[in-house]
N, C-alpha and C positions, 0 to 999 in steps of 0.2 A: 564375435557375436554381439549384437547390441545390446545394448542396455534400456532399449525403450521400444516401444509400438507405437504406430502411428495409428492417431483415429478422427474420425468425421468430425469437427468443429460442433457441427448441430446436434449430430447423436449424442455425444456427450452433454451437449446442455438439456438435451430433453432428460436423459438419465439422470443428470443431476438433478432438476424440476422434479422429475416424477419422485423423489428419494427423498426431497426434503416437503412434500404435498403427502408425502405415507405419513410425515410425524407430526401433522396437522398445521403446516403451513399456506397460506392461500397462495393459490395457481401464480395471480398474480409478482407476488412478495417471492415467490420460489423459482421462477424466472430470470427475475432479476437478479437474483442470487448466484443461479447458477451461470449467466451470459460474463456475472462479476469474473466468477474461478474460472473460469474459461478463457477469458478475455488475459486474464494472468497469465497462465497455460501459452497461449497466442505470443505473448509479447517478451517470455523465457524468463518469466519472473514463477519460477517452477513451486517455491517455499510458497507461495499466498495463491497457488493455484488448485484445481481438480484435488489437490492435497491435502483443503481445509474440508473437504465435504464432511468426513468420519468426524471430525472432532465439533462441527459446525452442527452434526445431526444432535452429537451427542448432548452439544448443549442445550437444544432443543427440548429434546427429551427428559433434561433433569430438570424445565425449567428455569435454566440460567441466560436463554436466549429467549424473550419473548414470542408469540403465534400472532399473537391479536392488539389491536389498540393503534393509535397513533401518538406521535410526539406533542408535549403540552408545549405549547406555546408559553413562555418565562417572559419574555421581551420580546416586542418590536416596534420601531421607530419608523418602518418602511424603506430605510437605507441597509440597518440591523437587524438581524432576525437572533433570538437565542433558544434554541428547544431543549427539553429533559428527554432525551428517549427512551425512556424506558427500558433499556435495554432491548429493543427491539433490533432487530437485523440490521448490522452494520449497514451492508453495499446498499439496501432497500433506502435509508434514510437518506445516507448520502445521496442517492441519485433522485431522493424525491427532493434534498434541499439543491441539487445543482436546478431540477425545472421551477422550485419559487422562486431561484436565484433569475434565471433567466425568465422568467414572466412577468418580473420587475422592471428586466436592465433598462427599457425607454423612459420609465420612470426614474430608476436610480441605477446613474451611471456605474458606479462601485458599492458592488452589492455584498455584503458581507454575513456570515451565519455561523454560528457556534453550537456546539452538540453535545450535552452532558450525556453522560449513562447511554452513549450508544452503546451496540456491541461492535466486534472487531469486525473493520471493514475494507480485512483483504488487502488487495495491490494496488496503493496510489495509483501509480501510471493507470489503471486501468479507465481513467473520470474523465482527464483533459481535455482529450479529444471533443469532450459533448462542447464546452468552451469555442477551442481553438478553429473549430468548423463555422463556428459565427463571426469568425474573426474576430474574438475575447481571450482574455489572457485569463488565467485561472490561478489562483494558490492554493492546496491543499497539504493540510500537518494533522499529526495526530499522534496522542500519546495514551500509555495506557497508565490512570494514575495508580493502582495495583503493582504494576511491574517495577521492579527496583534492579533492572540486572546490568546498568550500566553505572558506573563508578566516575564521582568527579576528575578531571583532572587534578594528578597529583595523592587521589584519594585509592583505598580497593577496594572498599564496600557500597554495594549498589545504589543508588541515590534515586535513581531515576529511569525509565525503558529509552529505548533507541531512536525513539522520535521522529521519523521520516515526514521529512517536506517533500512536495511534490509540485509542480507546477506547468503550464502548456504556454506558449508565446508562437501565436501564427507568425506564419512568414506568407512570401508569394508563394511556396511549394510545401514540402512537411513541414511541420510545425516542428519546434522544439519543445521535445518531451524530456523531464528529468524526475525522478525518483530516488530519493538519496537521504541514508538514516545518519542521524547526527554522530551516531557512534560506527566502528570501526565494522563491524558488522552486523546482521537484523539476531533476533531470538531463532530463528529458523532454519538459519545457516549453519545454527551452532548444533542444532540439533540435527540437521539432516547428518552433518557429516559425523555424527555420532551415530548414529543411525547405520550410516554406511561402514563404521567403522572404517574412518580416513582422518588424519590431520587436517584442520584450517590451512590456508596456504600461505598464510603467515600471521607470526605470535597477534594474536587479535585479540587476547584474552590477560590480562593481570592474576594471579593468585593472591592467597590470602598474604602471600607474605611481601609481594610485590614484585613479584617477577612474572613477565612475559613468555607468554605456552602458547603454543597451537595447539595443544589438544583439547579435545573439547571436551574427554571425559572429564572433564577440572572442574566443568560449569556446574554440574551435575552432581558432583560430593557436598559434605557438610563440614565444615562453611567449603561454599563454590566459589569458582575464580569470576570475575567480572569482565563484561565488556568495555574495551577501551574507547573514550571519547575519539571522536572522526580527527585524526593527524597522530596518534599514538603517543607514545611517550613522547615526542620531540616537537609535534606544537598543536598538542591534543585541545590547546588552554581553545582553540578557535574551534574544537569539534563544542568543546564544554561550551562555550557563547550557542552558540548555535542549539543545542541540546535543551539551555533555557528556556532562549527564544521560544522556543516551539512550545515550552512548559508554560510558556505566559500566553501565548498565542491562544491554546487550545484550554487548558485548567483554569489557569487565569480567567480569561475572560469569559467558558462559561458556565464560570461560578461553582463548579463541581470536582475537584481532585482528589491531590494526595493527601492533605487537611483530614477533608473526611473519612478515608482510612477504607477504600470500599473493598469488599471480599470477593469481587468474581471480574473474570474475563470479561475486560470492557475498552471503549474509548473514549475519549475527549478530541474533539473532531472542531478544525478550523475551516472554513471554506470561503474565499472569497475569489470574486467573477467583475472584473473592470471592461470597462466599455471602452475604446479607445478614442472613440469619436467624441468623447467629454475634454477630450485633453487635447494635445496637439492633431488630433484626429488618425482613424483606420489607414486612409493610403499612407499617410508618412511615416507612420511606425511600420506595415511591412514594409517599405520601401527601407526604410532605416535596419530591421532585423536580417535582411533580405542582403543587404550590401554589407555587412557587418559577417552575416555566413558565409557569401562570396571571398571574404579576404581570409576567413579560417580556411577556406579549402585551397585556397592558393596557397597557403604559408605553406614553407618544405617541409617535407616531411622526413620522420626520425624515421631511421631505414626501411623497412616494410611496412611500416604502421601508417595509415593513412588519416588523415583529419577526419574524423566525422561529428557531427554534431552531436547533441544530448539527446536519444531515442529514436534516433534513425537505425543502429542498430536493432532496435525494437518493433518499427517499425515496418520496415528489411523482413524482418523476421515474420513479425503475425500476417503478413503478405505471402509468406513463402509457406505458412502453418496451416492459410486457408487454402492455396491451392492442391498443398500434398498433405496434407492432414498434421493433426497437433501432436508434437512428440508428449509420451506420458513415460515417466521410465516405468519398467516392468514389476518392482516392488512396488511402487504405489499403485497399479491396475494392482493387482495381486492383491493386497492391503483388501482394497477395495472390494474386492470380490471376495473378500472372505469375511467382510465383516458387514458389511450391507446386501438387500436383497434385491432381488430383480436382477435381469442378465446385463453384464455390461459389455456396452457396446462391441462388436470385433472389429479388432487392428487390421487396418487398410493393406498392410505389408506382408 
């Protein structure tokens, strides 16, 4: 019996629009919201999908996710931009700084923008694409300075969240999509499979005393186990570089983090959008990305596993989600329907 139902792409985003417009969001801002979890949904990135609606309404509702207002402009240089959001809607901001990003780029080849006090904005992967269709390369990072549940290398107590960089690089055919948290796995992973009542599929988590567990009830005691920096105990030192990086990328520069010590669900959001034609120019880089993929797919391959690029997978996928509808598993429809109003949509299957 499966464990999921398939449903309409659009139905679903209407439903989630009409859901978060009930708890006084604009039509507009709640669109966008929803095409974000959707677009998740699509591309099998399931943890920052249709899954955040419940908990995205709820911050709404207490006030912890702003309705109204726009981001204050802090700085800009016209190459740089730096916004406070207000805690306004993650996916909303971000996609409003990728269009001043790109309403710039004939102006300023590498455009770059920084986001205090967003709120949480969902599944990287879901942005690049607005990039990589202009033939523009994209970087996207983001931390939540709040969240302490990853652990230095070498260290058990949490220092810091999971940091996920993300980033799109056209080719002549699909782009390269990547998504990928500095640490061994997201906060979401840890909790679904707790949820599920299942083991991690391997030890991705330290205890307090220093030992390596899959379980992920660990996370969730007092004091809880931590997540391991991205290469685990054996050369974590390069997930923890990395895990920085993105701490300086996004905190750092703007201007808003862990220092100040902030109390609610939030991000610190990097984004930056290059123009190819500033540098050695658009045809030679796909032509260069393009011959560079070609020889990944020639290399032989390890027994059944075939070469595939960073988000063709994903890509594969939200292609195959539009034509036969988007898997949702059946506990989160469920969730869903028992905790928000209105009908939600019926499974295709």
């Amino acid at each position: 019996m499966n464990s999921f139902d398939r449903y309409n792409a659009e139905e679903l985003i209407r439903y989630a629009s009409t859901r978060l417009e009930e708890v006084g969001l604009g039509a507009v801002r709640s669109r966008v919201i929803a095409e974000t979890l959707v677009e998740g949904d699509l591309m099998g990135h399931n943890t920052h999908g249709i899954k955040l609606l419940i908990p995205y309404i709820e911050q709404l509702q207490e006030g912890k996710m702003r309705t109204i207002g726009e981001p204050e402009v802090i700085y800009d240089s016209g190459s740089t931009l730096t916004w406070d959001g207000q805690y306004l809607p993650g996916p909303w901001l971000v996609h409003e700084a990728i269009d001043e990003a790109l309403s710039r780029i004939q102006e300023q080849p590498v455009m770059t923008l920084t986001i205090s006090k967003s709120h949480h904005i969902g599944c990287l992967a879901a942005y690049p694409q607005r990039a990589t269709r202009e033939g523009l390369m994209m970087l996207l990072a983001c931390s939540d300075p709040r969240n302490r549940s990853v652990a230095p290398f070498g260290g058990v107590h949490g220092a810091y969240s999971p940091n996920p960089i993300a980033g799109g690089i056209p080719t002549n055919g699909d782009p390269v999509i990547f998504d990928l948290s500095s640490s061994e796995t997201a906060v979401g992973r840890v909790m679904e499979a707790r949820d599920k009542g299942i083991k991690l599929p391997y030890p991705w988590l330290h205890d307090p005393k220093g030992n390596t567990t899959n379980d992920p009830v660990t996370f969730f005691k007092d004091p809880p186990s931590t997540i391991l920096p991205l290469g685990g105990p054996d050369t974590g030192h390069k997930g923890f570089a990395l895990g920085l990086l993105v701490e300086a990328l996004t905190n750092g520069l703007s201007g808003h983090g862990r220092k100040d010590e902030p109390d609610r669900w939030g991000a610190s959001v990097f984004l930056q959008i290059i123009d190819p034609d500033a540098f050695g120019g658009k045809k030679s880089m796909l032509e260069e990305i393009s011959c560079l993929a070609e020889r990944c797919y020639n290399s032989p391959s390890i027994e059944e596993q075939k070469v595939r690029l960073p988000g063709s997978r994903a890509l594969n996928l939200k292609d195959e989600q539009m034509k036969n509808g988007v898997k949702i598993e059946k506990r989160v429809s469920e969730e869903i329907r028992n905790q928000l109003s209105g009908q939600f949509p019926q499974p295709l299957n």
